[in-house]
C-alpha positions as CSV (number, residue, x, y, z in Angstrom):
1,X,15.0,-1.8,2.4
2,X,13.9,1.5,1.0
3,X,11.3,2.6,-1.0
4,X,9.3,5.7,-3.0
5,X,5.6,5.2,-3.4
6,X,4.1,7.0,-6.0
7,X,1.5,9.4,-5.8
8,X,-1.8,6.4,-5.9
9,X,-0.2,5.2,-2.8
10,X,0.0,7.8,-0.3
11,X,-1.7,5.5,2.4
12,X,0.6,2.7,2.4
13,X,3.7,4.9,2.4
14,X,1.9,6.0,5.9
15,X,1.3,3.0,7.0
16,X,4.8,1.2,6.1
17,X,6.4,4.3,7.8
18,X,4.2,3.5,11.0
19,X,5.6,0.1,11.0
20,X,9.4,1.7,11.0
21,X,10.3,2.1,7.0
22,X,11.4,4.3,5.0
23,X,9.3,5.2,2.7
24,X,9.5,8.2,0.5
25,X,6.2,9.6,-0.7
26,X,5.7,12.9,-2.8
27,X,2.2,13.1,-4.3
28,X,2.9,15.8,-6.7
29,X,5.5,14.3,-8.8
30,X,6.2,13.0,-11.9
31,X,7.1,8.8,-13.1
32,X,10.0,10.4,-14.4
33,X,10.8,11.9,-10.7
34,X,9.6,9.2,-9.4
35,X,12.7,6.8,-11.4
36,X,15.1,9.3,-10.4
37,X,14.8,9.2,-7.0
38,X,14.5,5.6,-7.0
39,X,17.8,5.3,-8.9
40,X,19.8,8.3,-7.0
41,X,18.6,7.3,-3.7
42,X,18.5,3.3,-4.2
43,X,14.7,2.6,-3.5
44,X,12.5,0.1,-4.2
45,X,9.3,1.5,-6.5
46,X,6.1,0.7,-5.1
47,X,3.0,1.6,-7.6
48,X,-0.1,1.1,-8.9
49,X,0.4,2.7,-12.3
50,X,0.9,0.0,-15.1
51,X,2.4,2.8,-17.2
52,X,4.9,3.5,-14.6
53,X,6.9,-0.3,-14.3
54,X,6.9,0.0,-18.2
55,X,8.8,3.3,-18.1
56,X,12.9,2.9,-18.7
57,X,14.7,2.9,-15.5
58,X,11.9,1.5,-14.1
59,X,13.9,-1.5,-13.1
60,X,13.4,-2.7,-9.1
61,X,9.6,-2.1,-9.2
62,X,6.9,-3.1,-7.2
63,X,3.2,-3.4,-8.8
64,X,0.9,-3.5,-5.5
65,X,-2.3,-4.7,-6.6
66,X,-5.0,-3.8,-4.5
67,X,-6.5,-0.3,-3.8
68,X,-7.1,-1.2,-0.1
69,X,-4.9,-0.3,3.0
70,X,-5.6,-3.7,4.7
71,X,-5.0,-5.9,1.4
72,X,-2.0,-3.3,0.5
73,X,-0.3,-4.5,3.7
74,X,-0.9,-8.3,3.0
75,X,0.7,-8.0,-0.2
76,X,3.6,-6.4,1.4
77,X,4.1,-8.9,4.2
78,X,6.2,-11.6,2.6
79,X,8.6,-9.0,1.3
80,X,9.0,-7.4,4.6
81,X,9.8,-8.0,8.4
82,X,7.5,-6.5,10.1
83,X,8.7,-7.7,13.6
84,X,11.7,-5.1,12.8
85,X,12.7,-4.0,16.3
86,X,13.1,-0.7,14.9
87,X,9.0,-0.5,14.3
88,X,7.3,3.3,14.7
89,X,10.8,4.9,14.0
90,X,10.0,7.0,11.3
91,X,7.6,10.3,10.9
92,X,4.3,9.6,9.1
93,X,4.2,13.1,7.9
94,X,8.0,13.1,6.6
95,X,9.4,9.9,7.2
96,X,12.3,11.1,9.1
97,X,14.0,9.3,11.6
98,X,12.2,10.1,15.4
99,X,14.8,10.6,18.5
100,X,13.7,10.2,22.0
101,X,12.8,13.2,23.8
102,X,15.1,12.7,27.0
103,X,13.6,16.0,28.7
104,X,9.5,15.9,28.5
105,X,10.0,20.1,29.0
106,X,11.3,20.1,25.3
107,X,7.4,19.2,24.2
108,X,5.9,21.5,26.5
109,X,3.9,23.2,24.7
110,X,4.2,21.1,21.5
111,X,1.4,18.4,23.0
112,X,-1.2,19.1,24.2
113,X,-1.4,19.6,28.2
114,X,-3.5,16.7,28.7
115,X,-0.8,14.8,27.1
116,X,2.1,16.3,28.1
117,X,0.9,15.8,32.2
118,X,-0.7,12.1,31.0
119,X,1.8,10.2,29.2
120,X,5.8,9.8,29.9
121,X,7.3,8.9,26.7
122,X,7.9,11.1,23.7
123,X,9.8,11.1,20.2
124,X,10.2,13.8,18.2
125,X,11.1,14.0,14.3
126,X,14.9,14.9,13.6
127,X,13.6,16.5,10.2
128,X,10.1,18.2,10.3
129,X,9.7,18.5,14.6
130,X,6.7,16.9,14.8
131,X,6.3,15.1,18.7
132,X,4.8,11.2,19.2
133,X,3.6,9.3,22.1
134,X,2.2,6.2,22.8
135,X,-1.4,7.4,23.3
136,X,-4.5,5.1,22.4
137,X,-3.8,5.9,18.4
138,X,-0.4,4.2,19.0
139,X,-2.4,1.2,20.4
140,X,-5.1,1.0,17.7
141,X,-2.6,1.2,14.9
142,X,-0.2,-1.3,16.2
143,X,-3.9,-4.3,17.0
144,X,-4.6,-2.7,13.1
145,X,-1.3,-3.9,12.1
146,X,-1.6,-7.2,13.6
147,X,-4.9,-8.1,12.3
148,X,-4.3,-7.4,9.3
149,X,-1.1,-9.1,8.8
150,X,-2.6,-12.0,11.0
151,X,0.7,-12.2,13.2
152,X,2.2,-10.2,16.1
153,X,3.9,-7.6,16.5
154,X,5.7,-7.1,19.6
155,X,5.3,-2.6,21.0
């Protein structure tokens, strides 16, 4: 399943990609954009903006109630796995797909060297380069995730 979030839901496109989806998210654009990508590019709509889901073309639309992360999430969790095995494969920053770094001398430099001497596993972004690791962010997200959606989630 893919989405775009519109511009009053910047968090939860975050989020979603931190749980592994792909969510398309460009805060300076228009509804009309908005539909267009949707259609061209076969995404769900996920929105805040009443005036948006009546727009024409609106069609697979999602109205997500709540202006808070954590409830954001809940209302998202019966329409999605989120025990994907695929979780935490997609950039927060871009949402493109992350590779695994099979030489840790490719980050050198990128991390810093704290990291780079501290931790073993790293994925970079195919589209925008930007490097990940499992650090104690990785951990805080993942228990956030859980708590809120009341369930596990296996790392």
């Amino acid at each position: 399943m893919k989405f775009i979030a519109d511009a009053m839901l910047g968090r939860l496109a975050k989020w979603l990609r931190l749980s592994g989806f792909d969510v398309a998210y460009y805060p300076d654009i228009s509804d009309r954009q908005v539909i267009k990508i949707a259609r061209e590019e076969e995404r769900t709509i996920l929105t805040r903006d009443t005036r948006l889901l009546k727009c024409k073309g609106a069609g697979n639309a999602v109205f997500i109630q709540s202006d808070h992360i954590s409830e954001q999430l809940c209302e998202m969790k019966n329409m999605l796995d989120f025990n994907d095995p695929e979780l935490a494969e997609r950039c927060v920053a871009c949402n493109g797909r992350l590779q695994k770094v099979e030489d840790r001398d490719e980050v050198k430099g990128l991390v810093p060297d704290h990291v780079y001497y501290n931790y073993g596993g790293f994925t970079r972004c195919g589209s925008c380069g930007k490097v990940y690791w499992k650090g104690s962010h990785y951990k805080n997200i993942r228990e956030r995730i859980r708590e809120t959606l009341g369930k596990g989630i296996e790392d």
